[in-house]
C-alpha positions in Angstrom: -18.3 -59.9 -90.6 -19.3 -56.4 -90.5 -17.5 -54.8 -87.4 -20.4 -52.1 -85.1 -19.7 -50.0 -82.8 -21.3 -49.8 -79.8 -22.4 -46.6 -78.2 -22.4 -46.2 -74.7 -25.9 -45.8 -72.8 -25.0 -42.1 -72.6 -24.6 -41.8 -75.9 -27.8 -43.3 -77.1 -29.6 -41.3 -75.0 -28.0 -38.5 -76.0 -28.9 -39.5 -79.9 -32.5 -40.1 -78.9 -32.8 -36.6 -77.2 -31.2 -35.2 -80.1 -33.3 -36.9 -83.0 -36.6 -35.7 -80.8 -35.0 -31.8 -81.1 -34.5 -32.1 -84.8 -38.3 -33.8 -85.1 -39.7 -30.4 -83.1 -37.5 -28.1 -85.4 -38.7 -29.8 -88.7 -42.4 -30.1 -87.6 -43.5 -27.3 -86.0 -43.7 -23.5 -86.4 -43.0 -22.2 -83.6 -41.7 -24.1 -80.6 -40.8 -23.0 -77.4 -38.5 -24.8 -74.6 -39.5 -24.2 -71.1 -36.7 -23.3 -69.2 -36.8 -23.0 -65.4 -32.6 -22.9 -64.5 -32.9 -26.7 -62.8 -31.0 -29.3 -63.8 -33.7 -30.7 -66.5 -34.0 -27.9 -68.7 -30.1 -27.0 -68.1 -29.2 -30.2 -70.0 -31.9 -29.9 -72.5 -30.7 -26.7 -73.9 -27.0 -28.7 -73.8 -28.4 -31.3 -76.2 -30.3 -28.5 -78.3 -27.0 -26.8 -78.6 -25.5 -30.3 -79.9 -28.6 -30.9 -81.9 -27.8 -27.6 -84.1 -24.4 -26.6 -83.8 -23.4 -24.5 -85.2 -26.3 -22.5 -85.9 -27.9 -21.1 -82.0 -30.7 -23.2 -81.3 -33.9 -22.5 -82.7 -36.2 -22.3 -79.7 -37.7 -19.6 -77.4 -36.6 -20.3 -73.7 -39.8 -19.6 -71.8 -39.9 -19.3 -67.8 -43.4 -19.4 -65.8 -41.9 -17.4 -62.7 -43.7 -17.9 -59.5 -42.1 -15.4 -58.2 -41.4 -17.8 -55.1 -38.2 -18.9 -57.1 -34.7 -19.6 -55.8 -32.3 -16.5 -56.7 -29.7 -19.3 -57.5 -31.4 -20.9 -60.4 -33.0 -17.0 -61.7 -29.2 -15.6 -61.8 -28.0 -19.0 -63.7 -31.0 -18.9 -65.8 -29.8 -15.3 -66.6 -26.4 -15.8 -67.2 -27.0 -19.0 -69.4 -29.3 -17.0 -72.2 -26.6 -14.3 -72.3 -23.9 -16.4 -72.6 -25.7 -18.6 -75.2 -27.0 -15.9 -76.9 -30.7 -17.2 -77.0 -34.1 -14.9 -76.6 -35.8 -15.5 -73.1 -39.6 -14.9 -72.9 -40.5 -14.5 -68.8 -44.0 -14.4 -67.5 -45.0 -13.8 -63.9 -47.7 -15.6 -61.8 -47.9 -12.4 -59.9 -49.5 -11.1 -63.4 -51.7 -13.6 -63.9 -53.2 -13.8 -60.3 -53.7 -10.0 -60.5 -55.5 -10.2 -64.3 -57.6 -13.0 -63.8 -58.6 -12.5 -60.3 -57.3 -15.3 -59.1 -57.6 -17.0 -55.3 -54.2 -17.5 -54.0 -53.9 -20.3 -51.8 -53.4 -19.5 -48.3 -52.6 -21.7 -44.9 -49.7 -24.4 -44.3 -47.9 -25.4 -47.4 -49.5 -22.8 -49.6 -48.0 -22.8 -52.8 -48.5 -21.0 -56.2 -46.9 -23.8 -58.0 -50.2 -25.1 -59.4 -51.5 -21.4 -60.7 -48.1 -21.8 -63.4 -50.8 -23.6 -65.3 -52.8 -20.4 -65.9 -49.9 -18.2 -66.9 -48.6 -21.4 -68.9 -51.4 -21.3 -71.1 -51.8 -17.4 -71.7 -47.9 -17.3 -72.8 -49.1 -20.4 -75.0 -51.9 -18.3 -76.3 -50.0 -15.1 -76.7 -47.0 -16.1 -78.7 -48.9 -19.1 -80.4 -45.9 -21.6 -79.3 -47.5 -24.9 -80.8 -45.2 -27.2 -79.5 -43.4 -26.5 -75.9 -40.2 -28.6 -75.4 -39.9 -29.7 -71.5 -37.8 -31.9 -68.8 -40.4 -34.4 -67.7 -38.6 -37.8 -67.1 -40.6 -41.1 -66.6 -39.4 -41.6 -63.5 -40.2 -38.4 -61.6 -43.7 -39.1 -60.5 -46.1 -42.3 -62.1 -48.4 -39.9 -64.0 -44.9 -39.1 -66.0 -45.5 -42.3 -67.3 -48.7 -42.3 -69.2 -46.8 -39.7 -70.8 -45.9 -39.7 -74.7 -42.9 -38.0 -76.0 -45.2 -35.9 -77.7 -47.8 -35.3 -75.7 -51.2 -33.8 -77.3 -52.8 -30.9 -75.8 -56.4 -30.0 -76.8 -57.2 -26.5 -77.4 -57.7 -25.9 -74.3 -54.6 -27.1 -73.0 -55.8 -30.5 -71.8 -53.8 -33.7 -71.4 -56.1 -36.6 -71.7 -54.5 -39.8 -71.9 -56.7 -41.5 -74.2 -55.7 -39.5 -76.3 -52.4 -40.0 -76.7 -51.1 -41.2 -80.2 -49.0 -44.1 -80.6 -45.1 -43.9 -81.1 -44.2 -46.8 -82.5 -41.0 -47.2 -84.4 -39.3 -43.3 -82.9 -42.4 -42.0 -85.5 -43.8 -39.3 -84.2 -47.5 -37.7 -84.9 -46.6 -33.5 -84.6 -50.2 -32.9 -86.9 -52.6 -30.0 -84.5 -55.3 -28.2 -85.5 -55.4 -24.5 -84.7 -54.6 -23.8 -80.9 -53.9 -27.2 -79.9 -50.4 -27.5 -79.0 -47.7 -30.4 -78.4 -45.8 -30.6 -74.6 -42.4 -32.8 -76.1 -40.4 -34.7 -73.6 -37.2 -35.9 -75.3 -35.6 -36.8 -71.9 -38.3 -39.1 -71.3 -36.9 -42.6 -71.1 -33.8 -40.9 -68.9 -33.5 -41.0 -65.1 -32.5 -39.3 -62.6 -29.1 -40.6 -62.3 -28.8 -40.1 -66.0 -29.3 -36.8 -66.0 -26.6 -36.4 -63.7 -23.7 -38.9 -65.2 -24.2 -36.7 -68.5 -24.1 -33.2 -66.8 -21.1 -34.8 -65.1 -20.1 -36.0 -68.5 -20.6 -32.8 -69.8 -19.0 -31.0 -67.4 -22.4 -28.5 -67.5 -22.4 -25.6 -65.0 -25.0 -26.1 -62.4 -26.3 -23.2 -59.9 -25.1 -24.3 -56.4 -27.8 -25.0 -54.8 -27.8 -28.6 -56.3 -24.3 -29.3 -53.8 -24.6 -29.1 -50.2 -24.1 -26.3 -48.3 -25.1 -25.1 -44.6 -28.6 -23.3 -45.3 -30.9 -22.1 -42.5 -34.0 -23.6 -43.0 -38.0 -24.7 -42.0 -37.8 -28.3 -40.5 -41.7 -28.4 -41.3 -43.1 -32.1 -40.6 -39.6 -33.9 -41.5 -38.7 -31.5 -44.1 -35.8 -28.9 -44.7 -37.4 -25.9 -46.4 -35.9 -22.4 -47.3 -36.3 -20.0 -44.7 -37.6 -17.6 -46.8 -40.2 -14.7 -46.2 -42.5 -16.5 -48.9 -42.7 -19.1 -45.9 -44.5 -18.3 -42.9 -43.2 -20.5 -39.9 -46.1 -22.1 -37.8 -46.1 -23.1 -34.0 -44.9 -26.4 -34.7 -41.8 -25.7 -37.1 -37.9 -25.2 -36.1 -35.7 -22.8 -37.6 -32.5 -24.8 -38.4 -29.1 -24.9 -40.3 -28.2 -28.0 -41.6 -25.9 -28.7 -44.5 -28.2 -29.6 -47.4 -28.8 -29.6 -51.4 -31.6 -29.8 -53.5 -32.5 -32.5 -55.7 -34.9 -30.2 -57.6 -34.9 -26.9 -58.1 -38.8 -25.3 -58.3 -41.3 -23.2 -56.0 -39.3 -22.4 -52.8 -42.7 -23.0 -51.1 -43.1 -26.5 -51.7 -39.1 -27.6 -52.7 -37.6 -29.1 -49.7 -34.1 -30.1 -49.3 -32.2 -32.5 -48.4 -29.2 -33.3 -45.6 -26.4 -34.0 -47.7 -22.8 -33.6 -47.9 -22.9 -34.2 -51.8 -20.4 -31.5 -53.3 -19.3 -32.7 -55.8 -20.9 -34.1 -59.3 -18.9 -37.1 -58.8 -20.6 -37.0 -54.9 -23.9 -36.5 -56.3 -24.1 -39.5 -58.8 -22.7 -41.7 -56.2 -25.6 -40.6 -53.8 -28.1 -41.0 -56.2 -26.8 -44.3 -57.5 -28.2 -45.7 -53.7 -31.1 -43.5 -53.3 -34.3 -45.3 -53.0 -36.8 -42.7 -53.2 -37.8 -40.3 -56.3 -36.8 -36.5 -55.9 -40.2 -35.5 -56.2 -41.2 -38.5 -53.8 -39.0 -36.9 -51.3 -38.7 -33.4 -51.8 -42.0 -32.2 -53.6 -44.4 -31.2 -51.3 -47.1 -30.4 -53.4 -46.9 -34.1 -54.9 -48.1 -35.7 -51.7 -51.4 -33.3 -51.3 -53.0 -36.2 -53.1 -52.7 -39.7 -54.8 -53.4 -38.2 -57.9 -52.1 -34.5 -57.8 -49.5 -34.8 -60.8 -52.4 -36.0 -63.0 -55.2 -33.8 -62.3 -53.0 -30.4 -62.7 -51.0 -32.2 -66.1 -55.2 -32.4 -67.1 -55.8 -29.1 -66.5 -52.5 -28.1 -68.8 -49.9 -28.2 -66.2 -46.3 -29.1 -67.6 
């Protein structure tokens, strides 16, 4: 009898992920992996690394900044493409809002998290990136999961999911015509707590805003945001310090925290192993605008 070995669930994910890299790298021309400094995209460039060792890993890191970002995760973001040695291509929403005359959302809970789409698709355009590596996980938001693992884009930057093209057997369909482009999601079947158990696996660096600290912030309708100057406090908020951590790191304007006293990655998995609710269920604000919001901006070319 033929002895097997078993790999743990970690590790099949891991090989998965990894398989998915090497697919981008063999099929496409010129991929990009978007890289924001959260925990996603931190442990995607981790399995790129393992996916070429020792060669550097042959992907553009590309950040759509908001210019509404944490300083945490825009310091780590800096000090992870020195120390890997990689080549960082930034572009500003500020830019794209002054060039295209764009209307920036004002009142309550304005956010510039949904004009990234814009700027995505002009750094698209302007370095002809036909396939864009991101951190999506199936179980972020339920529009995730129409999602394939490589996701076609019109040339317009368009998700439909009619579209889509089937993936049977870990085949996957990288053929575009000119300007279309491929989103790829090889963390798609992980979770949450996945992603933590194999940064805590790992032992991966993290900016600290992911472990709780004391943090003044906007208690705005049940919600802990950064007081920041980016956030204009109404008549009905509270300025508060509470000892928090963020589950996800994006648009200061529409991340909220959370109360925890999670400070350790061993604290962090066990509090996610009992959390009921999604992190972008709980601390994604511009999620709950409407039932749909994650599907219409991924149609328009969101991430």
């Amino acid at each position: 009898m033929t002895s097997k070995i078993e790999l743990d669930y970690l590790d099949q994910l891991e090989a998965e992920a990894i398989y998915i890299m090497r697919e981008v790298a063999g099929q496409f021309e010129r991929p990009a992996l978007l890289f924001s400094g959260g925990k996603d995209s931190i442990t995607l460039v981790r399995l790129a690394q393992k996916a070429f060792a020792p060669a550097k890993i042959p992907f553009t890191l590309v950040h759509v900044d908001t210019g509404h970002n944490f300083e945490e995760a825009i310091k780590y973001r800096d000090q992870l493409v020195e120390k890997i040695g990689a080549k960082l291509v930034v572009r500003y929403v500020e830019d794209t809002i002054k060039a295209k005359g764009l209307q920036e959302p004002t009142g309550k809970n304005a956010s510039r998290n949904w004009l990234q789409t814009f700027t995505l698709l002009d750094t698209i355009e302007e370095f002809e990136f036909d396939a864009c590596i991101g951190g999506a996980r199936r179980d972020e938001e339920k529009a995730r999961a129409k999602e394939r693992i490589f996701s076609f884009r019109d040339e317009f930057g368009q998700w439909d999911p009619k579209r889509q093209r089937p993936e049977l057997w870990n085949l996957f369909n990288g053929r575009i015509h000119k300007g279309e482009n491929v989103r790829v999601f090889p963390i798609s079947n992980w979770t949450e707590l996945d992603v933590w158990s194999y940064i805590r696996r790992e032992n991966i660096a993290l900016p600290s805003i992911y472990f709780a600290h004391d943090r003044e912030c906007i208690l705005r309708d049940g919600r802990l945001l950064n007081n920041t100057p980016v956030i204009q406090p109404d008549a009905n908020d509270q300025i508060v310090t509470r000892r928090v951590r963020f589950r996800t790191v994006g648009d200061m304007t529409c991340t909220a925290a959370v109360e925890s006293d999670a400070a350790t990655l061993d604290e962090v998995v066990a509090e996610i192993t009992i959390s009921r609710i999604s992190e972008r269920g709980e601390t994604r604000i511009d999620d709950q605008q409407t039932e749909a919001a994650m599907e219409d901006r991924k149609k328009g070319g969101y991430f």
